[in-house]
C-alpha positions in Angstrom: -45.4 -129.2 -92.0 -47.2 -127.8 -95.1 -50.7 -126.5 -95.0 -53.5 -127.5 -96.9 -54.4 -125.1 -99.7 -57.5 -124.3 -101.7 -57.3 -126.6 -104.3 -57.1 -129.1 -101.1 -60.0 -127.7 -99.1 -62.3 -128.2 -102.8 -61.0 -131.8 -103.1 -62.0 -132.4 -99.7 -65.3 -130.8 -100.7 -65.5 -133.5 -103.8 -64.5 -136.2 -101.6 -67.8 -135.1 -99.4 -65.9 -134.3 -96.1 -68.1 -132.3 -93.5 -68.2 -129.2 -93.2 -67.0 -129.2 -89.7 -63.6 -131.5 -90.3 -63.0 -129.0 -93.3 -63.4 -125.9 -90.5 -61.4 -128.0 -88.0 -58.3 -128.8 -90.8 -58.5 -124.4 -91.2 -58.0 -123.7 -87.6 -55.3 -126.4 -87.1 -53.7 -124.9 -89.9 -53.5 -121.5 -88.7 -52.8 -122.3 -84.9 -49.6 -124.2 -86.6 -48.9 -121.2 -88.8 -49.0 -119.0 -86.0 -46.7 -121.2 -83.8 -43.9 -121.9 -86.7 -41.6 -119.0 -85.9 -43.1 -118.6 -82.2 -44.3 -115.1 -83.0 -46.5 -113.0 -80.2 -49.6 -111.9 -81.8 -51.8 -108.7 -80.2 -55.1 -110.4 -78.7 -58.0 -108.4 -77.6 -59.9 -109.5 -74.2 -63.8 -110.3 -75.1 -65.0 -111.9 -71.3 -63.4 -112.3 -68.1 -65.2 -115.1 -65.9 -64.1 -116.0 -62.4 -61.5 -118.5 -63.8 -60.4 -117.4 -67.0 -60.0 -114.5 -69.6 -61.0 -114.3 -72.8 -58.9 -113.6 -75.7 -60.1 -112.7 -79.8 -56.7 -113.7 -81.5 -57.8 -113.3 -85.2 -59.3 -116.8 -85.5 -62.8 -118.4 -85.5 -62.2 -119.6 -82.0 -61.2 -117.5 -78.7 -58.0 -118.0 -76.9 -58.0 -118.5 -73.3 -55.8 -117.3 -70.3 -55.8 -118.6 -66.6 -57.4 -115.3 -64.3 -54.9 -116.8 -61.7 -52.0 -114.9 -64.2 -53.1 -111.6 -63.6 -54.3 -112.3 -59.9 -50.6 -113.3 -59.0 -49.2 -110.2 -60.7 -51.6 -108.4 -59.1 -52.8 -107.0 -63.0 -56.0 -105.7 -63.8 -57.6 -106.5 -67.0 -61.2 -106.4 -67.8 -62.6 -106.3 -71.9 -61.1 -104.3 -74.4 -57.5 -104.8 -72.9 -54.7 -105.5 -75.2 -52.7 -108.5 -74.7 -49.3 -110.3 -76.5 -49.7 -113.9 -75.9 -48.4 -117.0 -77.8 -50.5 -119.9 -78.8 -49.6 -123.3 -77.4 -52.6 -125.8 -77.9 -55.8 -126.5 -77.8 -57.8 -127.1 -74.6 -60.6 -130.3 -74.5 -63.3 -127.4 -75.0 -61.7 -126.1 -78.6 -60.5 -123.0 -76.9 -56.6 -122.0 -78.0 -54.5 -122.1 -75.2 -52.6 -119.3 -74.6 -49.1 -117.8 -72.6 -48.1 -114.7 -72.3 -44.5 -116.0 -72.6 -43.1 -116.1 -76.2 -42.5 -120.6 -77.2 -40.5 -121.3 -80.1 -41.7 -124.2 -82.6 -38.9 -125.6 -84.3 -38.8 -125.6 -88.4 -35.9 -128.0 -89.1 -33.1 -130.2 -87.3 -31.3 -126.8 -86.5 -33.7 -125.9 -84.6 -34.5 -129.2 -82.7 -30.8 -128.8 -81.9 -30.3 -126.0 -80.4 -33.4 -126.1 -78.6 -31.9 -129.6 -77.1 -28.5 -127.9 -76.6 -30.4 -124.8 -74.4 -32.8 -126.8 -72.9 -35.3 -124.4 -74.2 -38.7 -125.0 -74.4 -40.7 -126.0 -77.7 -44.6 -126.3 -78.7 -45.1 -130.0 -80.4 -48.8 -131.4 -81.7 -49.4 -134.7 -80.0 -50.5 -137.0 -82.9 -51.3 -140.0 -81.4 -50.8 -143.2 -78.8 -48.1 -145.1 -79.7 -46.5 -148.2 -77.5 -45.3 -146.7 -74.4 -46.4 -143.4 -75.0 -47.5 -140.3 -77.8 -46.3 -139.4 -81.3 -45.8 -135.7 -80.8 -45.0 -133.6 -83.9 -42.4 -131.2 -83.2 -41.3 -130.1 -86.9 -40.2 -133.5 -86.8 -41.5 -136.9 -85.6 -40.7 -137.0 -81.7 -41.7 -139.9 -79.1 -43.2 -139.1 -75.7 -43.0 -141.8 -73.5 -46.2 -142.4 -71.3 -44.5 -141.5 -68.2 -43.6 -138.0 -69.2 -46.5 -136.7 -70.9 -48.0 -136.1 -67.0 -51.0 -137.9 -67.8 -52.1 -140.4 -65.3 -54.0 -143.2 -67.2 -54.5 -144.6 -70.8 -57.8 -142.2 -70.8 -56.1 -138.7 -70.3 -53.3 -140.0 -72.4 -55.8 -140.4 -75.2 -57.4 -136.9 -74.3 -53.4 -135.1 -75.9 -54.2 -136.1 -79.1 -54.4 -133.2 -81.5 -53.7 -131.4 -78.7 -50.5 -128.7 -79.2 -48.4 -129.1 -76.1 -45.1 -127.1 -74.1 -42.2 -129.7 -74.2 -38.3 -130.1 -74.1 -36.1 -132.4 -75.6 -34.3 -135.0 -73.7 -32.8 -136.7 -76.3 -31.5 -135.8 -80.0 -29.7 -138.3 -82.5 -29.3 -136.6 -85.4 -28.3 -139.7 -87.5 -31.1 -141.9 -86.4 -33.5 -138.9 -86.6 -34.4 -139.8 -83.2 -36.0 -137.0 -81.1 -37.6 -138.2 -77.6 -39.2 -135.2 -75.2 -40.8 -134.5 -72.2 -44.1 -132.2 -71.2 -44.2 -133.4 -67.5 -40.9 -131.8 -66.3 -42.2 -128.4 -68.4 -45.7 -128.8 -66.6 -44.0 -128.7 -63.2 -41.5 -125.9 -63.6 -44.6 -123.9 -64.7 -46.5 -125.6 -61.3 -43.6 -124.4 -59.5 -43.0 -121.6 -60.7 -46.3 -120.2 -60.3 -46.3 -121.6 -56.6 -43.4 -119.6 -56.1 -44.6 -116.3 -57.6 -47.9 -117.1 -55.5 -46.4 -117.6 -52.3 -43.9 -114.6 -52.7 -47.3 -112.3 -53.4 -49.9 -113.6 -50.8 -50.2 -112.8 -47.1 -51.4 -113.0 -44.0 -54.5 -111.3 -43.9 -55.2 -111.6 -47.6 -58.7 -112.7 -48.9 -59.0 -114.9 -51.8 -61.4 -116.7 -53.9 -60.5 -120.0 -54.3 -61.7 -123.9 -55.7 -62.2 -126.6 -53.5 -59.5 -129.5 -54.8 -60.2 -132.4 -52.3 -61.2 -133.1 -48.8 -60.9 -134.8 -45.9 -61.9 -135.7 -42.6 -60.2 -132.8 -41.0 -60.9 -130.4 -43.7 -60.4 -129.5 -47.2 -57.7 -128.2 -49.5 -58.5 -125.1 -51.4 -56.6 -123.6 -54.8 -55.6 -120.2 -54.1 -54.1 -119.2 -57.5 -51.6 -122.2 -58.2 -51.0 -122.5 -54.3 -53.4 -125.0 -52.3 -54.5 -124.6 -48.5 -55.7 -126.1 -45.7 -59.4 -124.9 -44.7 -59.3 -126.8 -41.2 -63.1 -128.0 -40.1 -63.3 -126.0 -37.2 -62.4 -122.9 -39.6 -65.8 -123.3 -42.4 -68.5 -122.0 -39.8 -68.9 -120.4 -36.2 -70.8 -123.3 -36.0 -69.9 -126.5 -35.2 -69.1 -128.6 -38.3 -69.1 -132.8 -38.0 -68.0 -133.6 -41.6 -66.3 -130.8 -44.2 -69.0 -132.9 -47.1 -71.8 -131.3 -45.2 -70.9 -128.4 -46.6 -68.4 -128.3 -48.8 -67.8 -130.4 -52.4 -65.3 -130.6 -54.6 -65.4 -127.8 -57.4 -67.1 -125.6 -54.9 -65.6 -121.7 -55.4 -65.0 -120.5 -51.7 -63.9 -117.1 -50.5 -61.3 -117.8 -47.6 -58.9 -115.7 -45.3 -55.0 -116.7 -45.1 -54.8 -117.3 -41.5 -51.2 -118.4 -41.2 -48.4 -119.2 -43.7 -45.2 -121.1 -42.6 -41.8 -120.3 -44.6 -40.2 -123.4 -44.3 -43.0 -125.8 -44.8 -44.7 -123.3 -47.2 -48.3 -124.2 -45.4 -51.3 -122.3 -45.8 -53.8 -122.1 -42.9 -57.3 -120.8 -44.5 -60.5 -119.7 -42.8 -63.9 -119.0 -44.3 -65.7 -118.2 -41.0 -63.3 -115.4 -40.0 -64.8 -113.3 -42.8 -68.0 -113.7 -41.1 -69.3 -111.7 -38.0 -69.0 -113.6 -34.8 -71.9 -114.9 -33.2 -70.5 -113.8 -29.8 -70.3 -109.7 -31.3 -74.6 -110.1 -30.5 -74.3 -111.7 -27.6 -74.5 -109.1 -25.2 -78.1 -108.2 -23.8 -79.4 -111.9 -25.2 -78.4 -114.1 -22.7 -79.1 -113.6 -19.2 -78.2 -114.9 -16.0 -80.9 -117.1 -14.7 -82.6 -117.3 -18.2 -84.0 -121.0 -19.4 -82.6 -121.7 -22.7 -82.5 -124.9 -24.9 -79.6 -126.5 -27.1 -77.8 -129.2 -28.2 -75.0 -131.2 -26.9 -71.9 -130.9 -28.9 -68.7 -132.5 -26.9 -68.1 -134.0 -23.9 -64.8 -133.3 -21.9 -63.3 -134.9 -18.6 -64.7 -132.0 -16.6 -67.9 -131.3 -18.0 -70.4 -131.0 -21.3 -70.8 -128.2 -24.2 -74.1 -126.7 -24.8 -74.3 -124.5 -28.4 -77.3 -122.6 -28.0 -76.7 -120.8 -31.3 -74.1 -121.4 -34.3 -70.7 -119.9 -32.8 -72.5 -120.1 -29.2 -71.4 -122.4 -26.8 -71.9 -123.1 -23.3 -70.2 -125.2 -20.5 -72.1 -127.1 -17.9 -69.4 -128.3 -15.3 -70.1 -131.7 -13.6 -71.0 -129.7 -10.3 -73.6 -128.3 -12.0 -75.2 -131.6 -14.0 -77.3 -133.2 -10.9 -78.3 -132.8 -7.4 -79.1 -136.7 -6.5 -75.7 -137.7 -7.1 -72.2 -137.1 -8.0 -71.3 -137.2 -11.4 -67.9 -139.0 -12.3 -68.3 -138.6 -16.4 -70.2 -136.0 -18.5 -71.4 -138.9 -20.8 -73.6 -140.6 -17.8 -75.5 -137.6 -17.9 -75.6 -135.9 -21.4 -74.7 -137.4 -24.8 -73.6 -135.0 -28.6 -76.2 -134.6 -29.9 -79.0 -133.9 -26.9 -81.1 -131.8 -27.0 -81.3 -130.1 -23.2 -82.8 -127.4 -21.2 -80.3 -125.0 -19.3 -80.2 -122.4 -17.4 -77.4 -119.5 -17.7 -75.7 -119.2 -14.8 -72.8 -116.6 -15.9 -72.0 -115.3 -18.9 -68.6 -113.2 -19.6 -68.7 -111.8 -23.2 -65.1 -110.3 -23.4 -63.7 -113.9 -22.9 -66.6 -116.0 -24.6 -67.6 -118.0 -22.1 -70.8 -118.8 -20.4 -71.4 -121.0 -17.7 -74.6 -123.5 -17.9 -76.6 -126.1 -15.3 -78.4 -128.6 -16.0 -79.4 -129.5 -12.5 -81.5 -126.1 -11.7 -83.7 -126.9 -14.4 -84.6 -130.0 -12.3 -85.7 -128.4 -9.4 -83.9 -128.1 -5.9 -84.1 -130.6 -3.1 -82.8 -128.1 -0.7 -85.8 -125.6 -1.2 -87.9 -127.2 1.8 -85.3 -128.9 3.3 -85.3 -126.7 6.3 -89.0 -127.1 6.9 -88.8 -131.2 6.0 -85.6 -132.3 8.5 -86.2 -129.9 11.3 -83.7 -129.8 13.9 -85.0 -132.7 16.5 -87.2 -134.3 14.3 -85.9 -138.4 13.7 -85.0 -139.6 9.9 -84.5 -142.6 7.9 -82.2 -143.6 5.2 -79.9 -145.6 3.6 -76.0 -145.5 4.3 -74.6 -144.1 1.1 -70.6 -143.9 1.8 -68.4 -144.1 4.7 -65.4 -142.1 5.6 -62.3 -141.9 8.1 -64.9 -139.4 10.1 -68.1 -140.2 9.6 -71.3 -142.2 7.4 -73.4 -140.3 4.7 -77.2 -140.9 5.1 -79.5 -140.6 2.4 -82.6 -138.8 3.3 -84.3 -138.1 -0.1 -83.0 -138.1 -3.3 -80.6 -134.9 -3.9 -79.8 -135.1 0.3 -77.4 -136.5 2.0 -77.1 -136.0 5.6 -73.4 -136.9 8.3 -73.3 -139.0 11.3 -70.0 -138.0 12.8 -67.8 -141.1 14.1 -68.7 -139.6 17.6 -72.5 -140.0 16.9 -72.9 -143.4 15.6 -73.0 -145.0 19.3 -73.5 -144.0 23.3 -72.1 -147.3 24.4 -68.9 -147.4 23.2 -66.1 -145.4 21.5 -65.8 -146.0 18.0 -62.7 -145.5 16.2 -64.3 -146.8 12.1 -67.5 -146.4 11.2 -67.1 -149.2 9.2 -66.8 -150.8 12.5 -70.5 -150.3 13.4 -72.1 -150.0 9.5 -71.9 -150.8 6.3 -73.3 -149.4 2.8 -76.9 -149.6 2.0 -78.0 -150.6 5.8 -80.7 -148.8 6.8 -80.5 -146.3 9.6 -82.8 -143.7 11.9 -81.0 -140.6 12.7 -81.8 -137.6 14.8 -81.4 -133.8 13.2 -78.9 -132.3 15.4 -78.4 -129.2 12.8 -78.8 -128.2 9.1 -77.4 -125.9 6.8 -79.4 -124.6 4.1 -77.0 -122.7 1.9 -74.0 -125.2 2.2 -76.3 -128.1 2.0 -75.0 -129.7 5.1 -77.2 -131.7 7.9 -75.5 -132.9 10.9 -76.8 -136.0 12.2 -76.9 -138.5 15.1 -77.8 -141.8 15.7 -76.7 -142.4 19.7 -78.9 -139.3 20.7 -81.9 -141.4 20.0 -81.0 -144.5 22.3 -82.4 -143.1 26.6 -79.6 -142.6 28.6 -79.7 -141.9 32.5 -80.0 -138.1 31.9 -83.5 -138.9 30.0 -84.2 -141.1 32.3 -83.7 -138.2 35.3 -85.2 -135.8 33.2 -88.2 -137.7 32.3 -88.8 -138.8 36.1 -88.6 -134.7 37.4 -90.1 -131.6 36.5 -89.4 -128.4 37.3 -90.1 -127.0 41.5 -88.7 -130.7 42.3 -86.0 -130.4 44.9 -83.3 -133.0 45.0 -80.3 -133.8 46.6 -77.0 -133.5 45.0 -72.8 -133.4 45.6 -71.1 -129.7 44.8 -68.4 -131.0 42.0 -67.6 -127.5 41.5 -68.0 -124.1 43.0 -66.6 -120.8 41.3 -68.6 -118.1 42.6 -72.2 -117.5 42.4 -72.4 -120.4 40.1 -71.4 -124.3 40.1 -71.5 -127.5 39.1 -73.3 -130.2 40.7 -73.7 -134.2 40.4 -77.4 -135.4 40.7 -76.5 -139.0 40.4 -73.5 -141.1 38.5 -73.4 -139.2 35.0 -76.2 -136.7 35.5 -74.9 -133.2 36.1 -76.4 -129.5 36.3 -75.5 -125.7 36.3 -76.4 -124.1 39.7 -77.2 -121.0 40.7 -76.1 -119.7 44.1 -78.4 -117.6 46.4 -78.3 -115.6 49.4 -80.2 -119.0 50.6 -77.2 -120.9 50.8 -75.7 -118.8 53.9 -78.5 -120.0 55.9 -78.6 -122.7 58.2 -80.1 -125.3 56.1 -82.0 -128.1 57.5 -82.1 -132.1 56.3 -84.2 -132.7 53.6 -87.3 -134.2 55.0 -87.6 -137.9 54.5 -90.5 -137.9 51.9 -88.4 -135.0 50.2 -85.0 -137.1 49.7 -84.1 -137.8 45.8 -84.0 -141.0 45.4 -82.2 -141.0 42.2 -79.1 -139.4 44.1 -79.4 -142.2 46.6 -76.5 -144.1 45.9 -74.5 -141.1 46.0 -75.7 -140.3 49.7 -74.8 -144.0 51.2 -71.4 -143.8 49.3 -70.6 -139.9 51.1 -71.9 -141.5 54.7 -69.8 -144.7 54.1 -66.6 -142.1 53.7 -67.5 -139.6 56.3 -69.6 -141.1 58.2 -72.4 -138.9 58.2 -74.4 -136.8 55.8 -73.0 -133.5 55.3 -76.2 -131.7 54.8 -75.9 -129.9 58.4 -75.7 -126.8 59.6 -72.5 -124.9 57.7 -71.8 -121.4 56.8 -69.5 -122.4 53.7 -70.7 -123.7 51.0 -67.6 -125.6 49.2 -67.1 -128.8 47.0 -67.3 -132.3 48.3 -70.8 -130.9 49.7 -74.2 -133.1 49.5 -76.7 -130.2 49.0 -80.6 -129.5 48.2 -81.4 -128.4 44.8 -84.3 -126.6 43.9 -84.7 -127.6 40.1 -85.3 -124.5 38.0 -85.2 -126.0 34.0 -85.3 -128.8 32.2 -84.5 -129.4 28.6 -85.0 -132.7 27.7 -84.4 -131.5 23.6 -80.9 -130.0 24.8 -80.4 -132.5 27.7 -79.5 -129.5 30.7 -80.2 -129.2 34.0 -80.7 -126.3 35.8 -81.0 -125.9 39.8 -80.8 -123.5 42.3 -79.1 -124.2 46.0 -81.7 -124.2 48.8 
């Protein structure tokens, strides 16, 4: 190709061409005169930005290197360094682009043919769009078909033109003058390439500034210096993150962290928070046991509900600790992402970043005044809740349940079910036979409220009252004695009983225990309550009565 000279550039001048396509003819010329013989020339560095460098070549316009070059060979270079580099085009600012490699242009068929036979690579000036693909000029007229110049669309396509490219012939025929070539495969041997000098170089550990390519849902990929990388979501903040867009775009420069590279997949696991302090380093001293604190739902799990309190800080509240009144079956019934809630610490271990939250002691505690509100003896009322193999759950107030044991539920009969005798949601009245404040249990009983003969005895006697009653037992100074048919006491033997002992008087005889008399004279024939040194079972005896409890049903007496 010739260049114009300046009897050219005046008869351009003549012809009233612009200034600028006069200027733009110059540089053209000399980027092709400096390409012919594919000569290195010595380029100065003017600027280094935080993508590329910055070369003075000689000509009216700069020429312009990738940083990522000098990154990957771990190379300094800052202005006023002295570089060899080869021109190969033009970028779509004007800027020559440059290599540091030295690229042959072809002069003549020789050339073009030994370049085909080595598979070398040449420097060609796309011309135009032709059918199927781009007129390149390569010291000769070559055809680029569309699908190898790497562009993706008409548009790009159209964006080569005048553009000087890196190519390699695929095809030669000498006696048609036919030349086809290809800049895609070139383009990704240098892609490679550099991919495979990158990830020979970086590691573990490393920190690197990269652009945001792309994202996703689940994160975003990040150009490293040719290489890309994953920056998972749950790697961009301590803080919880919903969508990678709220905080990232794509162009973005990001300083990251290689967090893990796999060999065989060549993967690159990236961070950004890990270069960050960790909200859990200030933890210590801030959060205290049995503090109030407020923050916001994040995630719900099967057994229980995350809290963050700060970015980075989270907190669990466990399903045992979300409500009093009830139990909870799902962490969503109570708490939804997104909530704001009041807490209260109730643990929190710093060397394993965890602490441990409740929701239900901000609500207050129904036990607090249990004690003093079901005191033992005192009658309730409730709904049945649940029933068991072993008993029914009362409801007493809200956040309290109380247990009638199977053996409680009725005096008149044995009952093997509860479900036998209730049924959920019946209301019942219950007496309190104990309660438990700090395992939250109160015992219950519902045949305890229905009289039986023993209240009826008790409530018909008082204390000083002496009755007659039948020795079941005798074991010492102390025995057992039957008052009438299911009514029994503890007695204390006295010095007393060695005496002769005389009838009770008529007006004196216990009626209650009558029964029990006629049945002993019906057997023996007489009343046993004569004169007798021994005092043995089988006996019919006078009792002085010496307690009654009609809370704990006993009776006490004392043989007179």
């Amino acid at each position: 190709m010739s260049n114009p000279d300046v009897s050219a550039a005046e008869s351009t001048i003549e012809n009233n061409e612009s200034f600028d396509k006069i200027l733009s003819q110059y540089e053209q010329s000399h980027s092709h005169r400096v390409g012919e013989d594919g000569r290195q020339l010595e380029g100065t560095v003017i600027a280094v930005s935080a993508e590329s460098v910055f070369v003075d070549i000689g000509f009216k316009t700069e020429g312009i290197l990738p940083l990522t070059l000098f990154q990957n060979a771990n190379e300094t270079v800052e202005v006023g360094t002295k570089l060899l580099v080869t021109v190969k085009g033009r970028d779509a600012e004007g800027y020559y682009e440059l290599s540091r490699q030295r690229v042959e242009r072809p002069k003549d068929w020789t050339s073009l043919e030994k370049a085909f036979a080595d598979k070398a690579i040449i420097v060609g000036t796309v011309t135009g769009v032709v059918k199927g693909g781009l007129s390149v000029d390569v010291g000769s007229r070559a055809f680029m078909p569309g699908s190898r110049s790497g562009a993706r669309d008409a548009a790009e396509m159209e964006k080569l033109v005048g553009q000087e490219i890196t190519c390699r012939i695929i095809k030669l025929d000498v006696a048609e003058e036919d030349v086809v070539v290809d800049h895609r495969s070139v383009a990704e041997e240098e892609e490679r390439s550099t991919k495979e000098q990158r990830y020979a170089e970086i590691k573990e550990g490393d920190t690197a500034l990269g652009t945001v390519r792309s994202l996703a849902d689940y994160g975003a990929f990040v150009d490293i210096g040719g290489v890309d990388g994953l920056l998972h979501i749950s790697d961009i903040a301590w803080g919880r993150v919903n969508k990678p867009t709220d905080v990232l775009s794509a162009g973005q420069q990001v300083e990251v962290k290689v967090l893990k590279i796999d060999a065989t997949s060549k993967k690159i696991s990236l961070g950004m928070k890990q270069l960050l302090p960790h909200p859990w380093d200030a933890v210590e001293g801030k959060y205290v046991a049995g503090e109030r604190v407020r923050g916001t739902v994040t995630r719900a799990t099967d057994f229980g509900a995350f809290v963050e309190l700060e970015p980075g800080v989270e907190g669990m509240v466990h399903l045992s600790e979300m409500s009093w009144a009830k139990k909870v079956h799902k962490p969503s019934d109570m708490l939804k992402p997104g909530e704001t809630v009041e807490v209260m610490i109730l643990g929190v271990n710093v060397a394993e970043r965890r602490m441990s939250l409740g929701l239900k002691q901000t609500l207050g505690d129904p036990w607090a005044e249990a004690q003093e509100k079901f005191a033992v003896g005192s009658t309730v009322e409730g709904p049945v809740v649940s029933l068991t193999k072993f008993g029914a759950f009362v409801q007493l107030v809200e956040g309290i349940e109380g247990m009638i044991h199977v053996s409680e539920i009725s005096a008149e009969k044995r009952v093997e079910r509860p479900q036998d005798v209730l049924r959920v949601g019946q209301v019942v009245q219950a007496k309190v036979l104990d309660i438990d404040k700090e395992k939250r249990q109160i015992k219950l009983s519902m045949k305890q409220l229905v009289p039986t003969g023993l209240d009826e005895y008790i409530a018909e006697h008082k204390e000083g009252d002496v009755v007659t009653g039948r020795l079941i037992e005798v074991s010492g100074d102390n025995a057992t004695v039957e008052l009438g048919e299911g009514i029994r006491s503890k007695c204390r033997m006295v010095a007393a009983a060695a005496k002769e002992e005389q009838p009770a008087a008529a007006g004196q005889l216990d009626l209650s225990a009558f029964s029990s008399m006629l049945k002993e004279r019906w057997k023996s024939g007489a009343v046993s309550a004569a004169k007798t040194d021994e005092v043995r079972a089988g006996q019919i005896r006078s009792f002085k009565i010496t307690k009654l409890d009609l809370d704990a049903k006993t009776i006490e007496v004392q043989l007179v």
